[in-house]
C-alpha positions in Angstrom: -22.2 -91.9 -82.4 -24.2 -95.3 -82.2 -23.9 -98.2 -84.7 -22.1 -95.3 -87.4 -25.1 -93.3 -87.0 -25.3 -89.6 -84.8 -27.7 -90.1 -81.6 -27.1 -86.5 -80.0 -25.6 -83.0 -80.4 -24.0 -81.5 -77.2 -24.2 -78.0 -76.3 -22.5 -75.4 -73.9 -24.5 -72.5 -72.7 -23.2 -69.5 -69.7 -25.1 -66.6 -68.7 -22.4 -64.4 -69.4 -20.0 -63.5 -71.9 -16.9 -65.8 -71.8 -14.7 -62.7 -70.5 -16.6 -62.4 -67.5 -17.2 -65.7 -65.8 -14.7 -66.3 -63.0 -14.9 -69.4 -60.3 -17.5 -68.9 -57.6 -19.3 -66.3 -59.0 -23.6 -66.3 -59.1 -23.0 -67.2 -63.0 -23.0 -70.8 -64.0 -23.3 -72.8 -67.4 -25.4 -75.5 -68.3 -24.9 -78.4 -70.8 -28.0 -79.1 -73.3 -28.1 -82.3 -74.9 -30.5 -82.5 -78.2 -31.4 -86.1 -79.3 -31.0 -86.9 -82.7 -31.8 -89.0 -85.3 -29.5 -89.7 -86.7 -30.5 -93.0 -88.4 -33.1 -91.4 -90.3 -31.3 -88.5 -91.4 -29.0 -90.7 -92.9 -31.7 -93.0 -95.0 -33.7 -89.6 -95.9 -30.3 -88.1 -97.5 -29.1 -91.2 -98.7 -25.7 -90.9 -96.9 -24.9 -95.0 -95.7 
């Protein structure tokens, strides 16, 4: 959060199920970061 308002979501993604990812395996997992507006979602649903 900026200035009271959401600026991102953060996100966890693996190739595999949970279960089956062990250290130095071929699998790995990424983090996605979506921007967001957070300011404006705000104003257009009237939350201040």
């Amino acid at each position: 959060m900026e200035n009271g308002h959401v600026k991102y979501f953060t996100f966890a993604a693996i190739d595999v199920d949970k279960d089956q990812h062990v250290g130095g395996d071929n699998h790995g997992s990424k983090i996605i970061v979506a921007p967001f507006d957070g300011e404006r979602f705000d104003y257009e649903t009237g939350i201040e």
